[in-house]
C-alpha positions as CSV (number, residue, x, y, z in Angstrom):
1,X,-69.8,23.3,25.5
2,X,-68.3,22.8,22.2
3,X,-64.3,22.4,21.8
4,X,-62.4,22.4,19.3
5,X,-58.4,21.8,18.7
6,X,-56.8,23.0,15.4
7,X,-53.5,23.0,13.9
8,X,-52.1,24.6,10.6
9,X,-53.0,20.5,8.6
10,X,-56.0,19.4,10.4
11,X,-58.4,19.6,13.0
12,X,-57.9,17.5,16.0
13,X,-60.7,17.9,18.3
14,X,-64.0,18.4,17.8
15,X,-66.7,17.9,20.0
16,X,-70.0,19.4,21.5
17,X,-70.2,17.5,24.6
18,X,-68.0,19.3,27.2
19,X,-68.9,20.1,30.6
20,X,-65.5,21.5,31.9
21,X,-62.0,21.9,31.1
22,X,-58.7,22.4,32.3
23,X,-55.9,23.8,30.4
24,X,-52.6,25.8,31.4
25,X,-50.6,29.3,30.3
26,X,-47.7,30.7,31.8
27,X,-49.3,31.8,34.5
28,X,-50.4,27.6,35.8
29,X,-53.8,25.9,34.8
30,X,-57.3,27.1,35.3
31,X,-60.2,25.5,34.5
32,X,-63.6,26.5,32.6
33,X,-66.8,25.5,32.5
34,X,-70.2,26.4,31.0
35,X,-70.9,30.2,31.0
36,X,-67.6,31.2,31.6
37,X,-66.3,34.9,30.7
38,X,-64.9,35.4,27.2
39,X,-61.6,34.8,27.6
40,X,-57.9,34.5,25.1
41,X,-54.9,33.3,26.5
42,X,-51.4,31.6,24.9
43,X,-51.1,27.8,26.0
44,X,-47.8,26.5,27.8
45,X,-46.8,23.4,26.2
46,X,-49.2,21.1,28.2
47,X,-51.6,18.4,28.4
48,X,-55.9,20.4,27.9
49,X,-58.0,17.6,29.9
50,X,-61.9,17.8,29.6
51,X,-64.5,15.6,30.8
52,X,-67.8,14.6,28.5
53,X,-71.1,14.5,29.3
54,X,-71.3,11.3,30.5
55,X,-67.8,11.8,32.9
56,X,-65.5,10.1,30.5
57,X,-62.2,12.1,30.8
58,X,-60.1,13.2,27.5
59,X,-56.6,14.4,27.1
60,X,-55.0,15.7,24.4
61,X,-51.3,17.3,24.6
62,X,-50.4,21.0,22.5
63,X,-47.6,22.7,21.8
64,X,-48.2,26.0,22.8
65,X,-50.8,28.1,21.2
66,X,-53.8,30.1,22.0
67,X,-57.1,29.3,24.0
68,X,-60.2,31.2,23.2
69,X,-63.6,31.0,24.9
70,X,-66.6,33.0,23.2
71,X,-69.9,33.2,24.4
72,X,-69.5,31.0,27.7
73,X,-70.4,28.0,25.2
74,X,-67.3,27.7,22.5
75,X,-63.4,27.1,23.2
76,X,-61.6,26.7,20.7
77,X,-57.4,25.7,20.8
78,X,-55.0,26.8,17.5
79,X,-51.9,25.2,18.2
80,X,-49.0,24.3,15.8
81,X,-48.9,20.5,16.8
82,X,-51.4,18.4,18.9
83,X,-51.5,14.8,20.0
84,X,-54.7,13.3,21.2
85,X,-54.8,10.8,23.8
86,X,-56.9,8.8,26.7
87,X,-53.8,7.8,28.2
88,X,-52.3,10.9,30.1
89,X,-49.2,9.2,31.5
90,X,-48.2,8.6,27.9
91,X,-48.9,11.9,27.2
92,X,-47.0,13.4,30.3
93,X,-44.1,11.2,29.6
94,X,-43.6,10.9,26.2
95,X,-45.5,13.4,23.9
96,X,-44.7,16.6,26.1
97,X,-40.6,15.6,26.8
98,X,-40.9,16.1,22.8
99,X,-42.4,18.9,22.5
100,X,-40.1,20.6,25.3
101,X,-37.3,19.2,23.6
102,X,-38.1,20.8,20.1
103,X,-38.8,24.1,21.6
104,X,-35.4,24.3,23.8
105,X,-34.2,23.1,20.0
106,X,-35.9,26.2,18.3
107,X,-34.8,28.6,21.4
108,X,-31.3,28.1,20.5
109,X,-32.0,28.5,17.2
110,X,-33.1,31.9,17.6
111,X,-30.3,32.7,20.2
112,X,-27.7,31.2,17.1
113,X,-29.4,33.6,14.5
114,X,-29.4,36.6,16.9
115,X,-25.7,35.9,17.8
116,X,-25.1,36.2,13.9
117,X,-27.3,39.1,13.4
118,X,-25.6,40.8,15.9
119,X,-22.0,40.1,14.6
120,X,-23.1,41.3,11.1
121,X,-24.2,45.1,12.6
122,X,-20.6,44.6,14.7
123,X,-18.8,44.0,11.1
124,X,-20.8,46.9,9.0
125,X,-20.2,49.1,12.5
126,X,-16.9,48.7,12.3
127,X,-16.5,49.6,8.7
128,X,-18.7,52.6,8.5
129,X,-16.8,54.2,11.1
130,X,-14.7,57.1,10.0
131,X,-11.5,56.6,9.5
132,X,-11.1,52.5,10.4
133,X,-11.6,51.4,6.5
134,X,-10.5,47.7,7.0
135,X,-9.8,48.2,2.6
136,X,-6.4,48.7,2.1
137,X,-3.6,48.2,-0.2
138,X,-2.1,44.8,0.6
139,X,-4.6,44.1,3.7
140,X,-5.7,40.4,4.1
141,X,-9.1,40.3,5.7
142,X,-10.6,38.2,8.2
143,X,-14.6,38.0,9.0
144,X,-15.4,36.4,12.3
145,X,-18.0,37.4,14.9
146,X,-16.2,39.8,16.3
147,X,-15.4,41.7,13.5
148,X,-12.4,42.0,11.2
149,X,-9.6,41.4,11.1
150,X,-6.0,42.1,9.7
């Protein structure tokens, strides 16, 4: 089978010698080999492992992204950020704690921005409702995330 790996700067894997594969989703890992369904599926961070032809086995770590088989022949891997590797305790260890550790970093990122998002529609709330005009003569206002204040 042919396999491929690709992020948004270069392409990582490439090779036509593939005789299975196993990767993981959400759901745990599966496996494929030749002549499998056509199949799409988004990639847990994880380690893809695949054997060659002649047995030799190949790792190479993703951070997320999506798995596609066409034809029962190509698979092909679009990830954001892929590390190739023969050694998969280094991979386990090392390249993976990263990439968890940037995505718990990105998840609270979000969580921060939604936090503020949701203190903005608490502030304009607030204002548009009739009668509660935080602007008058003399007031001294205060914006925090809960709204403001006099």
């Amino acid at each position: 089978m042919r396999f491929t790996v690709t992020t948004p700067l270069a392409i990582i894997v490439d090779t036509d010698d593939v005789t299975h594969l196993r990767a993981e989703d959400e759901t745990g890992a599966f496996g494929i080999l030749t002549g499998h369904a056509d199949f799409l599926t988004a990639l847990a961070v994880s380690v893809v492992s695949w054997c060659n032809g002649q047995g030799a086995e190949h790792h190479v770590a993703v951070h997320g992204g999506m798995l596609e088989v066409r034809g029962g022949g190509t698979i092909a891997i679009a990830t954001r950020e892929a590390v190739p590797g023969d050694d998969l305790h280094r991979l386990e260890s090392e390249v993976l704690v990263r990439f968890r550790r940037q995505l718990g970093e990105e998840q609270a990122a979000r969580q921060d921005a939604r936090r503020l998002y949701l203190a903005a529609i608490r502030q304009i709330s607030h204002f548009l409702r009739p009668g509660t005009s935080p602007w008058r003569p003399g007031a001294h206002i205060v914006c925090h995330p809960e709204g403001l204040e006099e």
